[in-house]
N, C-alpha and C positions, 0 to 999 in steps of 0.2 A: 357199386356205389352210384347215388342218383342225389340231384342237386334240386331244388322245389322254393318259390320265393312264394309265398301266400302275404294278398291283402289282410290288414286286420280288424276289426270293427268292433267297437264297445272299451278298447281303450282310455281312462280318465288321467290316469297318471302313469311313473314309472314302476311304480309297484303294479299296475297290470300286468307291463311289461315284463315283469320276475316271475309273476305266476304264470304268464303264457310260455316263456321258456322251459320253466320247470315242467308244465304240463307236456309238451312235446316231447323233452328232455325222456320223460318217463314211457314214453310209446317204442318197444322193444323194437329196436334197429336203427334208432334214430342215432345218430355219430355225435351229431353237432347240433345247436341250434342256435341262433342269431335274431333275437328280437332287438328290432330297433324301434323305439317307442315316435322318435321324433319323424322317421318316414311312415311309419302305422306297418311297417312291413316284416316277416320273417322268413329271413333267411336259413334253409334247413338240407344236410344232406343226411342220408339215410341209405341203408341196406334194402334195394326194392324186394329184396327177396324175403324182409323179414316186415317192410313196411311200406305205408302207401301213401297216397292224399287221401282216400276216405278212414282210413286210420287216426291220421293224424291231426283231420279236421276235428273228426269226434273227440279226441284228446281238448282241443281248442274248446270246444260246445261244453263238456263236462268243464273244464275252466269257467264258463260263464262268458266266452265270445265266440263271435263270429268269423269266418274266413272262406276266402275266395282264391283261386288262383289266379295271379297274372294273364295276363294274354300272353298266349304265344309269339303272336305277332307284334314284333319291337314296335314297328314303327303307326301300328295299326291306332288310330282315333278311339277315346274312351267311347265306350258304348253308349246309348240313349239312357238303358236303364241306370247306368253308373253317374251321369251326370244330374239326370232327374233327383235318383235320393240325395245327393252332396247339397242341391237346391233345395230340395225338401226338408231336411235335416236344416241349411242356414234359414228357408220362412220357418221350422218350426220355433227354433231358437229365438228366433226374432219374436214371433205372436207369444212367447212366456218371457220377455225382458219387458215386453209393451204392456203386459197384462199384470205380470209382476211389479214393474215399475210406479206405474197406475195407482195402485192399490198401497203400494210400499209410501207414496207420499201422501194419501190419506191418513195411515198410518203413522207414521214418523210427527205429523202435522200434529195428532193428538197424544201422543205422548210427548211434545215439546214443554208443556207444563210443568209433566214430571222431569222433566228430566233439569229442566232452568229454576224449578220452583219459584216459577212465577204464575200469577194470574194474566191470560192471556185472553182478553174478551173478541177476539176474532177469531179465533178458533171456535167451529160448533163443539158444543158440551158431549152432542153424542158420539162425536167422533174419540171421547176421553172413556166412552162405556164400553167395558170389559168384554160386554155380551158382543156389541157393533165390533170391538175389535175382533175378537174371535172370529166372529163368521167373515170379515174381511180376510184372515190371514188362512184359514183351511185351506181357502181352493188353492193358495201361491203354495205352500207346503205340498200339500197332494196330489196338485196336477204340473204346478212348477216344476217342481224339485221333484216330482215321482222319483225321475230318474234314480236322485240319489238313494231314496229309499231301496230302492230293486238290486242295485247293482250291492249296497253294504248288506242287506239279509241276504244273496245270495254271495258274498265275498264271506259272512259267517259263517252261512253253512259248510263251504269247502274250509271252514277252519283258516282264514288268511283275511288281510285286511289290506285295503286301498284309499286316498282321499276320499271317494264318496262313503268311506266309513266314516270318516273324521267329519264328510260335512253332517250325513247324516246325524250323528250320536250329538253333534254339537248342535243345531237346527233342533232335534225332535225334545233336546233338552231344556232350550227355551222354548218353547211348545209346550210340553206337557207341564214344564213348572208354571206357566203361564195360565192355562188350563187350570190345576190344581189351585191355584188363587183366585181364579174367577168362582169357581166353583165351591171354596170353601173358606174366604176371607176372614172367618171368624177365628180361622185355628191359627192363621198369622197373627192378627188381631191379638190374641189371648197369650203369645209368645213375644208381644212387644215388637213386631215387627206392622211396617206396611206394605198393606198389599199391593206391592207394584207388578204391573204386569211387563211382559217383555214380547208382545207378541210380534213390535216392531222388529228387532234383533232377528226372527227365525224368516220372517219375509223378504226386509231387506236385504239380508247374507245372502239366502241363496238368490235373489234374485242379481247380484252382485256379482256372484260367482257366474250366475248363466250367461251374465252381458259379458264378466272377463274368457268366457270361453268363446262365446260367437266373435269377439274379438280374437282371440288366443287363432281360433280355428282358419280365420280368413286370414290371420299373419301367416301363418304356419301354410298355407297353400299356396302363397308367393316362395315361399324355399324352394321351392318344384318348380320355378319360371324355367331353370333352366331348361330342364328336360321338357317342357313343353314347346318353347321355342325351337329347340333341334327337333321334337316330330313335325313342328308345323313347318318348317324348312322344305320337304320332299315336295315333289309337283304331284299334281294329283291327276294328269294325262301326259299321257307320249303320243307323239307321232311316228307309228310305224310305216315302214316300207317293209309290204307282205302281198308276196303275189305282184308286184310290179306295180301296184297301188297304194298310194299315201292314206293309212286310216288312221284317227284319232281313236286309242283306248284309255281305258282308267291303268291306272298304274301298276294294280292288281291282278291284271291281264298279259303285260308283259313278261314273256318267256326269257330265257340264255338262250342267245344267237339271233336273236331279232336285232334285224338295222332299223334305227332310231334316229331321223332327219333333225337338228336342232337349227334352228333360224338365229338371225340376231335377236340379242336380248332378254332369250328365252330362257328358262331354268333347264338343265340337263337332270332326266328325268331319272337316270340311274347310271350303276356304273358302269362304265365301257372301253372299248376301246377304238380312237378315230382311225375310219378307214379312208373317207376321201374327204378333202376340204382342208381348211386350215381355220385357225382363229384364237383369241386369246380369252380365259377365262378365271370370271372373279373367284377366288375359291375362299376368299376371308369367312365367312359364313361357316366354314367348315375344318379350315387348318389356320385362320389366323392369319394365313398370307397376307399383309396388304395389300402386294404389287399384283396386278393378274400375269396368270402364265401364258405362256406363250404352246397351241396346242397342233399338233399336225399329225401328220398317219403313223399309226403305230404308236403312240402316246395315251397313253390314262386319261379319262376324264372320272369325275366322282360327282355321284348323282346328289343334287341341291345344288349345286353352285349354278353361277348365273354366267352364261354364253355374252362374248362381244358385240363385236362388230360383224364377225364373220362367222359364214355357216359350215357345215359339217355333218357328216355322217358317222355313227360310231355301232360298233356293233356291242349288244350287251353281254357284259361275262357275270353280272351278280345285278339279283335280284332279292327282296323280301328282307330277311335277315339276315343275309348277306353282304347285303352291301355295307361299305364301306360306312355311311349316315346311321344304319343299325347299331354296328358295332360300337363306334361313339354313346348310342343312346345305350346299350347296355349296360356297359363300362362305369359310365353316371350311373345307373341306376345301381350297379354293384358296390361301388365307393360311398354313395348316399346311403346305402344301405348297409353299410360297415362300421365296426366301432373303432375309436379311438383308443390306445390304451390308457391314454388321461383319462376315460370315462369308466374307469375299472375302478376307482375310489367314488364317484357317484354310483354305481353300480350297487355297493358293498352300503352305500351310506343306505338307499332305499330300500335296500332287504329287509332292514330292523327300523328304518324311520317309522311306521306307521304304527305299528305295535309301540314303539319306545316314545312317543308321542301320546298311545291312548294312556300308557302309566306314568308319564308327566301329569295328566288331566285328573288320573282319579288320586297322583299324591296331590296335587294343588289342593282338590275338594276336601280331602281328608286333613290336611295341613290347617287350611280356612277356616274349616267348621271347628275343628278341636281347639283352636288359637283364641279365635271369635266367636264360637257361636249362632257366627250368622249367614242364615241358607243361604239369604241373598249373594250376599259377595262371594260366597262358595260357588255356588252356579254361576256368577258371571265370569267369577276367573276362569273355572274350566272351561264352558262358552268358549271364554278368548281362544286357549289355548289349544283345542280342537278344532274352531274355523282355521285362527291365522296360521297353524301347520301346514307347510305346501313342499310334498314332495314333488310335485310337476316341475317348478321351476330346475330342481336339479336332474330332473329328466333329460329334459328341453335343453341343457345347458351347451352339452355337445351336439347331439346328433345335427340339432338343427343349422349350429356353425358350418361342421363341417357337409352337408347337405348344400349349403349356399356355397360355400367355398370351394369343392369338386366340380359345382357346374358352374363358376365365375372359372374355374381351371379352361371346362370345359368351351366355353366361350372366347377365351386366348390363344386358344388352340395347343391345351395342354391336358392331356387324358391322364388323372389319379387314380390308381387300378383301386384303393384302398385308403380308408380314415388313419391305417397304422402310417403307411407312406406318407399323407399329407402330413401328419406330426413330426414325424422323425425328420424331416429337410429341413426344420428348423434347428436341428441339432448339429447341420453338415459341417464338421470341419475341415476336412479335404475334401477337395474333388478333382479326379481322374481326368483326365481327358484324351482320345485317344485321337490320332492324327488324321486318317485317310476318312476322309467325309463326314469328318466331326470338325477339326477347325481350316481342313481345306475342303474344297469343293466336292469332294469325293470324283471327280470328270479329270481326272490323268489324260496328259497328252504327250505323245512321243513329241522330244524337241531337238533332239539329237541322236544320231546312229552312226557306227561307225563300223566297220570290217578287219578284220588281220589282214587282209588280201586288197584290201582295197575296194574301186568299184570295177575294178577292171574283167573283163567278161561275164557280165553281168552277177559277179561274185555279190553284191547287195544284196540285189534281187534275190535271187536264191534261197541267199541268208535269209531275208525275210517272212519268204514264202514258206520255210519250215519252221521258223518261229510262230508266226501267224496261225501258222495249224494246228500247232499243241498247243497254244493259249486259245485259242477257239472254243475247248474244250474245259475251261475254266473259267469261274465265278469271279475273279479277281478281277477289281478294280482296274491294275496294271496291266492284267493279261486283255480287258476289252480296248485299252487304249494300243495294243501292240496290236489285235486288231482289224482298228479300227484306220491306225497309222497305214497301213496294209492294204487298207479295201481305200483308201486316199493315194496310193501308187500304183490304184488295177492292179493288184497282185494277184491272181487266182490261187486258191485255197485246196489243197489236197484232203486226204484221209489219214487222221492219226490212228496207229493201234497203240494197245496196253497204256493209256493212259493213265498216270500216274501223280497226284499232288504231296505235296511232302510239304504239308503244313511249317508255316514259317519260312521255310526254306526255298522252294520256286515247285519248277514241275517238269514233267520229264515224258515224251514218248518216242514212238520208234517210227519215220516217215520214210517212203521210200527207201527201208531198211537202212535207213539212218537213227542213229542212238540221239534225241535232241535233247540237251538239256537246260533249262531256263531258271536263273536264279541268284541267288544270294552270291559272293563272293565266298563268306564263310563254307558255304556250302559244296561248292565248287571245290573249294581246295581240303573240304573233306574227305572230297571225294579224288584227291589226287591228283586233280586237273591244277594245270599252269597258268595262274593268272594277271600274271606280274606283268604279260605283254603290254595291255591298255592302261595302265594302273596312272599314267599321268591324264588320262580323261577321264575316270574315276574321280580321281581326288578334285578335281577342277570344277565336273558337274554336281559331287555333293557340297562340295563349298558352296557352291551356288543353292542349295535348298534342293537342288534335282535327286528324285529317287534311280539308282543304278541298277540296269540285270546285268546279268553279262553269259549270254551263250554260246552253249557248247556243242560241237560235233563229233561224235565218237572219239568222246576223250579230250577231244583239243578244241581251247579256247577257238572261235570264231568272230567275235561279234563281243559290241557294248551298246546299251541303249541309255540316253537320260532320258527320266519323266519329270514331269512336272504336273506338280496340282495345286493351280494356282487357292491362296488362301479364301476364305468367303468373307465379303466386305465387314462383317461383325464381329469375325474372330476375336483380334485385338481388342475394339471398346469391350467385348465381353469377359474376355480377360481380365481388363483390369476394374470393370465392374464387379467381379466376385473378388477381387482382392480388397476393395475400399468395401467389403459384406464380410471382411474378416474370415476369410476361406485362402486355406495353401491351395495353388494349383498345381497340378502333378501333369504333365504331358507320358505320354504311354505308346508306344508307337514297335513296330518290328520292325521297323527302317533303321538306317544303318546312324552311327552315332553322329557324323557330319552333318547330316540333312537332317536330323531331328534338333541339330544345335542352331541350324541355321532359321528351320521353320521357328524354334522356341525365342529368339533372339528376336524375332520380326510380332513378336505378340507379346511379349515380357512374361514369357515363363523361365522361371530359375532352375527349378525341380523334371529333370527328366529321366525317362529310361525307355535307353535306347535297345535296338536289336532283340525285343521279346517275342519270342513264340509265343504263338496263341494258346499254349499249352502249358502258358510260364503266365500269363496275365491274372487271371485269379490267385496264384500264389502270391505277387506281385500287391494288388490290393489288399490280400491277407495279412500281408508285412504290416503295409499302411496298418491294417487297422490294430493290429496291435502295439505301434507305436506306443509312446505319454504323447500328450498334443506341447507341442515346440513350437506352433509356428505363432507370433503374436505381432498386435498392431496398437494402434491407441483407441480400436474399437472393440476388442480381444482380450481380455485380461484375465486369464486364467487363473484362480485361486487353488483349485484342488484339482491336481492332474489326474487325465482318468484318460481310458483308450477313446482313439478317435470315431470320429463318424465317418464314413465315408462314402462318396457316391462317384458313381462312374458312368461316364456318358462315351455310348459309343453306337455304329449304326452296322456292321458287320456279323459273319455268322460265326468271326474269329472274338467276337467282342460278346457273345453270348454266357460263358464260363463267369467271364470279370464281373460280366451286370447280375448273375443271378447269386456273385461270393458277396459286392457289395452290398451296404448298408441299406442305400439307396438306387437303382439303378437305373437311368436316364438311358432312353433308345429313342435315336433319331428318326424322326417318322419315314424320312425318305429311306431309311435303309431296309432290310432286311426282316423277313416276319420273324424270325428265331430270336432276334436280337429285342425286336417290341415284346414278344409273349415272355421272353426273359426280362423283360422292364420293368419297376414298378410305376414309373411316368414316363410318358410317352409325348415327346413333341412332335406334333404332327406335320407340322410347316418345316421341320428342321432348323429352321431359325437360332441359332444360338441364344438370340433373348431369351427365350422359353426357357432356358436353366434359370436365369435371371429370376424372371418373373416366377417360378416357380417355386423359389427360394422363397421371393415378398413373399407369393400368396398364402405359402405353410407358415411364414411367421406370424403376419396379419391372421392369418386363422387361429393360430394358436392363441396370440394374443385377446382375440374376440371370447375364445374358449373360457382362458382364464378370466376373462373379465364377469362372463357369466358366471360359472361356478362361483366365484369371490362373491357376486349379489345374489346367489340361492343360498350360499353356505352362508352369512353376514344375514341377511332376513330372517332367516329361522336362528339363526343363535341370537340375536340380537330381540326380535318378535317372539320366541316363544319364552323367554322368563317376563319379558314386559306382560304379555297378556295375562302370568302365572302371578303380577301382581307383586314383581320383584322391587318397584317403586314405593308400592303402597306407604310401607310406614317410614319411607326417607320424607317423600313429597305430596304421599294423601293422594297419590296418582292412579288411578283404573283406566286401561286399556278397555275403552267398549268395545262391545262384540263387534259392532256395524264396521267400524274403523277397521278392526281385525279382517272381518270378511271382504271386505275394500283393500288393506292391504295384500288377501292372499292372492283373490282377483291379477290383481296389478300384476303380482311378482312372473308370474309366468308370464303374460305379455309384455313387460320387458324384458326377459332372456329374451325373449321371439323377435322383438324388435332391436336388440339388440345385435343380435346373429342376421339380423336383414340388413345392419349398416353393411356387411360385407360387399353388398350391392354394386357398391359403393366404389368397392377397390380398381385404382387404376396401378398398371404395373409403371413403374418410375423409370423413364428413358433413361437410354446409358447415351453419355456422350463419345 
C-alpha cells in the first residue's frame, strides 16, 4: 500500500469534488480516495502494484481536471511557477469582473425602463436597442463566463453535472431567449406578448458569480495562513562549524552530525542537540510554550525557535522532513485535508443536488407555461431557479471550518491528527487522566531511603549501587530518578545481566550474582518475599503523595524508597476547568491506592483507579465507555442516555493501549513517540491547558460548522421555491434573475467568511 496527496485544479463546486473521487475511485488498486473540495486536494491510498500517479492522474484528466503532486519537500517554498498562475488566475478573474462589470451597467442602465416602466430621458435610447444590447452582452457570455460554458458541455459529455452546468443552462437560457426576441419580435407580437429582452440577466449573473468567486478564491487562501506561517517559521541559513571553520550555508545544505554555532537572538536553524554552551530559548512559535526554556548540553533544541541571550553549540540529529517544524506542517496538512463525519450528509446532499435542481427548473417551466401561458415568466422562473442553486456553499461548509480550526489548533501548540478528532472532542464526556507526567511533572525525585540494616558498613551505599544498576536499564520514570539519586551520592554503577521488566510491577536483574529486585509491594509479596518489615514508612510516605519501591535481595526485603513527583503548576486550575466544561474526570495511575488518593485530593478528582497495569488501562477506559453517562452539572443535562465519549490523556509507552482504545486520545508532547503516534491530539508544550483549549477549539469549530451548513442548507431551501415563483400568486412577487445570481454569488462567500471568523478564536484562561 502507498499513500499520494495530489493538488487539484478546475474545481467549481462540491459536485466536482464527487466526480473527482469517483473517477480515482474507479482506477483498479485504488483502496480509498479522499477528495477535499474546500483544500482543492486529494487524498489517495492505492495498491502501487496495481497503480500509480500517471494512472491515476489520467483518471483525473478523463474527469475533466487537472493534477499535480505535492512536493516532497514539507517544508520547501511554493514554486515560481505555482505562485505565477495563482496570480495569473486572480489578474485574470479580475480583467473579466472589470470588463464584465463595465458592460453589465451599460446594460442594466437600458433595461431600467423596462423594468420601472417608466420614461427615463437620461438614458440614451440606443442603449434600450436590442441589436446595442446584444453585441454588448456576447463578449461577457463568451469570453466571461467561457468558463462556464467548457466545463458544463464537458460535465455532459461524461454524463454528470456541476454548478457551471446550472450557471451555464441558466445564463445561455437568457441568452438565447433574448436573442430569439431580437431576432423575431413579431412571433411574440402576434402571441400577445412583449418583446422584452433579458440580455441584462445573462451578463450581470455571470459576471456576479466571477466577482463572488475572485472573492470566494482570495477568502479561501487565508484558511491556509496557517500552514504558511509554520513554513515561513524555518531560517533559511545556518552557521556551520566544519573543518575548524565557521561557514554560513542555506539550510538545504545542512547534513545530521554538523555542529551548528547559534549566537544570541538568532533563530535555531534545525533540530539538535546542545553540546557546549548554555542558554534559554523561545519555543512558543512551535509548542505554544510561553515561558522560554532553559537549554544546556545534552538537551533538545527544535529548529524555528528563537535563541536567548546566550550562545550555544548543538549538533544536528534531523534534518528536511524530519525535523521536528516538518512533522507539525504535515500533520495540518493531513487534518486539513480530512473529513469530518458531519460532512457525510453535505456529502450525500451534493451527489443529487445538481441533477434534482436541473428537474426543479424544467417542472417550474412546464408548471408556468401550462398554468399561464406565458414564455416570459416561464423562462424567468427557471432563470431563477438554476442561477440561485449553489451547491458550493454546502461544499465549503466544512472543509473550510475545519482547515482554519486544525491550524488555529496548530498555532496553540496543539497538533489534530484528523477532521474526525476535531468533532468528536466536542462530544467528550469523560476524560481520563493518567498521573506520572500528565498531572505531575513526570521529573520523580528520590526523597527518602531507607535500609533493613541500616547505614551501618556502608549497607546504603551498596543498597543503592545495586538498585541503581538494574533501574539503569529501564525506561521508567522512577527508575531515572533511582538513578539519578545515585549518581548525586557518586555511587558507581556496575553491569546488570538478564534484565528483566515486569510491566506494572517493578523489574528485576541479577548484579554481582545477586538476585535484585525492584518494585511494587503487591509484587514482592507475590513473589513470596516479606514485606511487612518497613510497612510503617510505606504507609507514612504514601499518605504523603510519595510513590513507594521497595527492594529486594535474593529473596529478602533490603531497602524502601519514596519518590515524589512534584504536581505541575496547572494541574489543579485545569481540573477544575474541565469540570465547569461539564466533563467527569477519571484519574488512572499504577500507583498504589494511597498516593493516587493523595495526588487526586490535592487537584479535586473524585473518580480514581488505583494500582492498574498497563495491560489493564485500555480495559479500564473500555468500562468507561460503555458506561450510560451519570455524571451531571447545571451545564450537563442529559435527556436521552447513550454510552460515553471518552478521551485519555497520557504521555507514556504504558499509556499507549488507553489512547489508541479511547474515543479521543490526548498524548503529551513531552512524553514518549509511541504514545503521540497512538494520539489523535497531541499537545506539544505538555501544558495541560492544551486539553482545555482543545476541548473550546472542537466546540467553537463545530459550532462554526453548524452555523455554515444551517446558511447553505436554509439558502437553497428557502432561494429555490422563491426563484420557482412560490410567492407569485400570494403577492405578484418574482425573484429576478440578477438578485438570484447576486444571492448565489454571496452564499459561498459567506460560508468562507464565516469559517475565517475562526481566526478569531482565543482559548479562555483557566483561573
Amino acid at each position: 500500500m502507498d499513500t499520494l496527496t495530489l493538488k487539484l485544479r478546475g474545481m467549481s463546486c462540491a459536485a466536482c469534488a464527487n466526480n473527482i473521487e469517483k473517477a480515482i475511485r474507479s482506477v483498479p488498486g485504488v483502496i480509498d480516495s479522499n477528495v477535499n473540495f474546500g483544500a482543492e486536494q486529494a487524498a489517495i491510498k492505492y495498491d502501487r502494484s496495481l497503480a500509480n500517479l500517471e494512472k491515476i492522474q489520467a483518471a483525473i484528466a478523463s474527469a475533466g481536471y487537472s493534477s499535480y503532486s505535492l512536493q516532497e519537500e514539507i517544508l520547501s517554498e511554493e514554486d515560481d511557477a505555482e505562485i505565477a498562475s495563482r496570480q495569473a488566475l486572480q489578474r485574470k478573474l479580475s480583467l473579466k469582473v472589470l470588463v464584465g462589470g463595465v458592460i453589465s451597467i451599460f446594460l442594466f442602465l437600458g433595461s431600467l425602463s423596462m423594468m420601472t416602466g417608466l420614461n427615463l430621458p437620461l438614458i440614451p435610447s440606443f442603449l434600450q436597442n436590442p441589436w446595442i444590447q446584444l453585441v454588448l452582452t456576447t463578449p461577457v457570455v463568451f469570453w466571461c463566463g467561457g468558463s462556464f460554458y467548457r466545463n458544463g458541455w464537458k460535465s455532459l459529455k461524461r454524463h454528470t453535472a456541476t454548478m457551471d452546468t446550472l450557471i451555464a443552462l441558466g445564463t445561455s437560457a437568457a441568452y438565447l431567449y433574448s436573442l430569439f426576441v431580437t431576432v423575431f419580435p413579431k412571433f411574440f407580437i402576434a402571441q400577445g406578448l412583449i418583446p422584452h429582452v433579458y440580455y441584462e440577466v445573462a451578463a450581470i449573473v455571470i459576471t456576479l458569480i466571477l466577482l463572488g468567486r475572485l472573492l470566494e478564491n482570495r477568502a479561501r487562501g487565508q484558511t491556509s495562513e496557517a500552514i504558511r506561517k509554520l513554513i515561513g517559521l524555518q531560517a533559511r541559513d545556518a552557521r556551520v562549524i566544519r573543518y575548524g571553520k565557521e561557514i554560513d550555508l542555506p539550510i538545504a545544505e545542512v547534513i545530521i552530525n554538523d555542529v551548528i554555532l547559534v549566537r544570541p537572538g538568532e533563530k535555531i536553524p534545525v533540530d539538535g542537540e546542545v553540546i557546549t554552551g548554555a542558554s534559554t530559548v523561545d519555543e512558543a512559535m512551535v509548542t505554544g510554550e510561553s515561558l522560554p526554556v532553559k537549554k544546556q548540553p545534552g538537551d533538545e533544541v527544535i529548529g524555528a525557535t528563537i535563541n536567548g541571550a546566550g550562545a550555544f553549540q548543538f549538533r544536528v540529529t534531523r534534518v528536511g522532513n524530519d525535523t521536528f517544524l516538518a512533522q507539525i506542517v504535515k500533520l495540518v496538512q493531513q487534518a486539513q485535508g480530512s473529513k469530518a463525519p458531519i460532512q457525510r450528509l453535505a456529502d450525500q446532499v451534493t451527489g443529487w443536488f445538481v441533477p434534482a435542481v436541473i428537474a426543479i427548473a424544467i417542472a417550474t417551466f412546464v408548471i408556468w407555461f401550462n398554468f399561464t401561458g406565458n414564455l416570459t415568466l416561464a423562462t424567468t422562473t427557471t432563470v431563477g431557479v438554476l442561477i440561485i442553486a449553489c451547491p458550493c456553499a454546502l461544499g465549503l461548509a466544512t472543509p473550510t471550518s475545519v482547515m482554519v480550526g486544525t491550524g488555529k489548533g496548530a498555532e496553540n501548540g496543539i497538533l489534530i491528527k484528523g477532521a474526525d478528532s476535531l468533532e468528536l472532542a466536542h462530544k467528550i464526556k469523560t476524560i481520563v487522566l493518567d498521573k506520572t507526567g500528565t498531572l505531575t511533572q513526570g521529573k520523580p525525585t528520590v526523597t527518602d531511603f531507607v535500609t533493613v540494616n541500616g547505614t551501618a558498613n556502608g549497607n546504603e551505599i551498596t543498597l543503592l549501587q545495586l538498585a541503581a544498576t538494574v533501574e539503569r536499564n529501564s525506561e521508567h520514570p522512577l527508575a531515572e530518578a533511582v538513578v539519578k539519586y545515585a549518581q548525586s551520592q557518586e555511587v558507581s554503577l556496575t553491569e546488570a545481566k538478564n534484565f528483566q521488566a515486569i510491566a506494572g510491577s517493578g523489574v528485576q536483574a541479577v548484579v554481582s550474582n545477586q538476585l535484585v529486585q525492584i518494585g511494587t509491594q503487591r509484587w514482592l509479596t507475590e513473589l513470596g518475599i516479606n514485606t511487612i518489615t518497613l510497612q510503617q514508612y510505606k504507609d507514612a510516605w504514601e499518605t504523603a503523595g510519595k510513590t513507594v519501591i521497595l527492594i529486594a535481595v535474593d529473596g529478602e526485603l533490603q531497602g524502601i524508597m519514596g519518590i515524589a513527583d512534584a504536581l505541575k503548576p496547572s494541574s489543579t486550575a485545569v481540573v477544575k476547568a474541565l469540570q465547569k466544561l461539564g466533563l467527569e474526570v477519571v484519574m488512572l495511575t499504577g500507583d498504589n491506592r494511597k498516593t493516587a488518593d493523595a495526588i487526586a485530593l490535592q487537584v479535586g478528582i473524585q473518580r480514581i483507579f488505583a494500582e492498574v497495569r498497563p495491560d489493564q488501562k485500555a480495559a479500564i477506559i473500555q468500562s468507561l465507555q460503555g458506561e450510560i453517562e451519570r455524571f451531571r452539572n447545571s451545564k450537563s443535562k442529559i435527556q436521552n442516555p447513550k454510552s460515553k465519549i471518552v478521551a485519555m490523556v497520557g504521555d507514556g509507552i504504558n499509556d499507549a493501549p488507553a489512547l489508541a482504545q479511547a474515543d479521543v486520545g490526548i498524548a503529551i508532547g513531552t512524553g514518549t513517540d509511541v504514545a503521540i503516534a497512538a494520539s489523535d491530539i497531541t499537545l506539544i508544550s505538555g501544558d495541560l491547558q492544551g486539553i482545555v483549549t482543545a476541548i473550546q477549539l472542537s466546540r467553537a469549530t463545530i459550532n462554526n460548522i453548524r452555523q455554515n451548513l444551517f446558511f447553505a442548507f436554509i439558502y437553497n431551501v428557502i432561494g429555490i421555491p422563491i426563484a420557482a415563483g412560490i410567492l407569485f400568486p400570494i403577492f405578484g412577487w418574482l425573484l429576478n434573475p440578477i438578485i438570484a445570481g447576486a444571492a448565489m454569488a454571496l452564499s459561498s462567500l459567506s460560508v468562507v467568511s464565516n469559517a475565517l471568523r475562526l481566526r478569531n478564536f482565543q482559548p479562555k484562561a483557566i483561573l
